[in-house]
C-alpha positions, 0 to 999 in steps of 0.5 A: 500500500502506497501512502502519501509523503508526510507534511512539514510541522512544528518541532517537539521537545524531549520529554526526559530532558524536559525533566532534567530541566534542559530543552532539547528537540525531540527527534521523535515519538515512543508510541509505547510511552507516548512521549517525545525524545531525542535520540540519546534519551530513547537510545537509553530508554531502549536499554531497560528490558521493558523497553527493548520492543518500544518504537520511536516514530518520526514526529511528523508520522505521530503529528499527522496520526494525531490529527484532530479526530472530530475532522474525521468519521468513525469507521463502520468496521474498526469502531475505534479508527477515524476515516483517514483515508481514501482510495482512488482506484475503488473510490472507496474512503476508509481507516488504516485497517481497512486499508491493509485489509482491502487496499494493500496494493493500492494507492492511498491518498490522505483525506486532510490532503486529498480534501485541501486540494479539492478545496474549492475546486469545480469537483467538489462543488459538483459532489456537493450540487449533485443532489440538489441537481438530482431533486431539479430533475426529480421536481421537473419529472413531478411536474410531467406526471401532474401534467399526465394526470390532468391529460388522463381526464381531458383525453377521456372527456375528448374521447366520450364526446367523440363517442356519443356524437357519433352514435347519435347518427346511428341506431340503437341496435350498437348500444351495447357496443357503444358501452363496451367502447366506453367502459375499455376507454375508462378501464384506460382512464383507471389504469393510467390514473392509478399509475400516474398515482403511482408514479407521483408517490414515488416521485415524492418519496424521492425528493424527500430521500434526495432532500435528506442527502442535500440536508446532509451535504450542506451540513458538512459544507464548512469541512471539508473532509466530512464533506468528501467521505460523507459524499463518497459515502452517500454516492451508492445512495444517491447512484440508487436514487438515480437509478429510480429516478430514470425508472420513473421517467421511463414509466411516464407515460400514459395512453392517448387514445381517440375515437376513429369512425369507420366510414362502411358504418355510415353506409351499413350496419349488415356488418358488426365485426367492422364497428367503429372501436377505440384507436390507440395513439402513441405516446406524444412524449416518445413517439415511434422510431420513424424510418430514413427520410425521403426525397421522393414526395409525400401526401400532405393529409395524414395516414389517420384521416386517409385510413380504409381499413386499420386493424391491430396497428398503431399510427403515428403521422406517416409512419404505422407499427405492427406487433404481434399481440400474441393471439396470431392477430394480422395487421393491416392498413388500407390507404384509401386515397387513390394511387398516383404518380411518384408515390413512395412508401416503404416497411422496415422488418424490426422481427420476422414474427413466426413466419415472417409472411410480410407483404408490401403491394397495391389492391383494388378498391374492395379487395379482401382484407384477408387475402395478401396483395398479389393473389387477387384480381387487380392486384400485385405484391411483394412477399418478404418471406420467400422474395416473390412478386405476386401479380394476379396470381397465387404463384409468384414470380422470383424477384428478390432475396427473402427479407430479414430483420433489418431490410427495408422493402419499398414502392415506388409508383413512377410512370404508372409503373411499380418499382420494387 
């Protein structure tokens, strides 16, 4: 164990001349009789039996060793040692025996040394701001979630308004559907109100714990050494604090949703399987990873007003997402707009799912929902999973490699031509 050269303090007298009435300096300390003598007085002292085992430490050893002990800690694990020392290479402080035990090979500083070269430099300022910036955050991420709280209702109350204007267009026989639409819309309402509840206790409980570490701090401000062994020492806590702290805020979130209608409704009602339902909208605050830019042109109006059909997808401005929910469910979107010049647009594979039956491709007004672009009449597709090109025909046409997790599948209607 590397320690720290000693510091320059003042000389010492003899204690044995002392005695005898003469001044002589101390050339150092028995730390057995704890006393200072001069070399000729010691080397006597050493000639008694008793005394042969004593040792004569230089004073600069003994002064240092002496230090005012209310500038240090008390050790958690030797209780009669003071924390006096600091090791840089585990960031961890400790007394002379923790030292030896733990840090043998390592080099220690001297915490009166290392806490007078950081005395008023940015480090130290930083070690001692670091809970206050922490509680900023935490007050900010508190603000957020009040905010999430106040959206839960104004999102609900937007969304029953939508719901019952709409039904007011159509006849009783879809109340009861009406009712489960709004009890999915409250179920939503509860879970994220509880959460942000939730999250708001949290949040509090935080700031007081980070409150106490800042109390803390500040109390040792005027020295010091406290302050940087009780820094070191409240770091794991405060890393734990912060650690919670980025949890939270990535649990704050709530869902936004709105009513969409389902334009056949307004013309039929032969078929209830396609009613109107609740559309999930991602969260405002992360939305969706969205893909590469484009150059090539974009329709103005949005994927959300210009959806036919939408079933288990989530849309976000120019950009959908699908997910397996486990039940084997398929996503689909339909554009309804009609096709026209140098429209592009694209998928990217995030998973292959089970099969990885991913199509991209053109269709009809009308076409079926359940069938893959390609296989019908008027119609022409690109299969992600085995690299065909579908046109009119369930046997398809090799065009491509077979798709993978990462790929891109685009198309690009120019000339009145599809380019893959």
């Amino acid at each position: 164990m590397e320690v720290p050269g000693k510091r320059e303090i003042n000389n010492f007298s003899c204690k044995p001349c002392e005695e005898s009435d003469m001044l002589t300096q101390a050339d150092g300390f028995c730390t057995n009789c704890e006393e200072y003598m001069c070399s000729s007085c010691f080397n006597t002292h050493k000639k008694y039996k008793l005394n042969r085992d004593h040792t004569l430490m230089d004073c600069n050893e003994e002064i240092t060793r002496r230090e005012d002990s209310s500038n240090f800690e008390k050790c958690e694990q030797h209780f009669s040692e003071s924390v006096k020392f600091y090791c840089a290479q585990h960031k961890q402080v400790g007394c002379g025996d923790c030292m030896v035990i733990g840090h043998r090979s390592c080099k220690v500083d001297y915490i009166l040394d290392k806490a007078n070269d950081l005395k008023g430099t940015t480090e130290l300022e930083s070690l001692a701001k670091g809970p206050e910036i922490c509680t900023t955050e935490a007050k900010r991420l508190l603000s957020s979630i009040k905010i999430n709280k106040v959206q839960v209702d104004d999102i609900n109350d937007k969304f029953k308004q939508e719901v019952n204007l709409f039904w007011e267009e159509i006849t009783t026989q879809i109340n009861n559907l009406r009712d489960r639409m709004l009890k999915e819309g409250e179920c939503i309402k509860d879970r994220d109100s509880l959460s942000m509840e939730k999250l708001e206790g949290e949040t509090e409980s935080l700031i007081n714990d980070l409150n106490v570490i800042s109390d803390l701090f500040k109390s040792k401000v005027q020295s010091p050494s406290q302050l940087f062994v009780c820094s070191v020492s409240q770091k794991p806590k405060l890393d734990r604090l912060m650690k919670q702290l980025n949890d939270i805020k990535s649990r704050n979130k709530i869902e936004t949703y709105e009513f969409i209608e389902d334009s056949n409704i307004t013309r039929t009602l032969a078929s209830l399987g396609q009613l109107e339902r609740l559309q999930e909208v991602e969260d405002v605050f992360e939305p969706l990873k969205t893909f590469e830019d484009t150059a090539r042109s974009a329709v103005s109006t949005p994927l959300l007003e210009r959806q036919l059909i939408c079933r288990h997808m989530k849309v976000d401005g120019e950009y959908l997402t699908y997910a397996d929910n486990g039940n084997g469910d398929v996503g689909l979107y339909v554009d309804k707009c009609p096709i026209e010049n140098d429209r592009y647009f694209e998928i990217e594979i995030l998973s292959l799912g089970r099969s990885g039956t991913i199509a991209l491709g053109l269709v009809p007004n009308g076409y079926p929902g359940n069938m893959q672009p390609g296989w019908g009449k008027n119609s022409i597709g690109y299969h992600a999973d085995d690299g065909r090109l579908y046109n009119e025909s369930g046997r398809g046409t090799v065009f491509g490699p077979k798709c993978l997790v990462g790929d891109k599948i685009g198309c690009w209607i120019n000339g009145c031509r599809v380019q893959w």
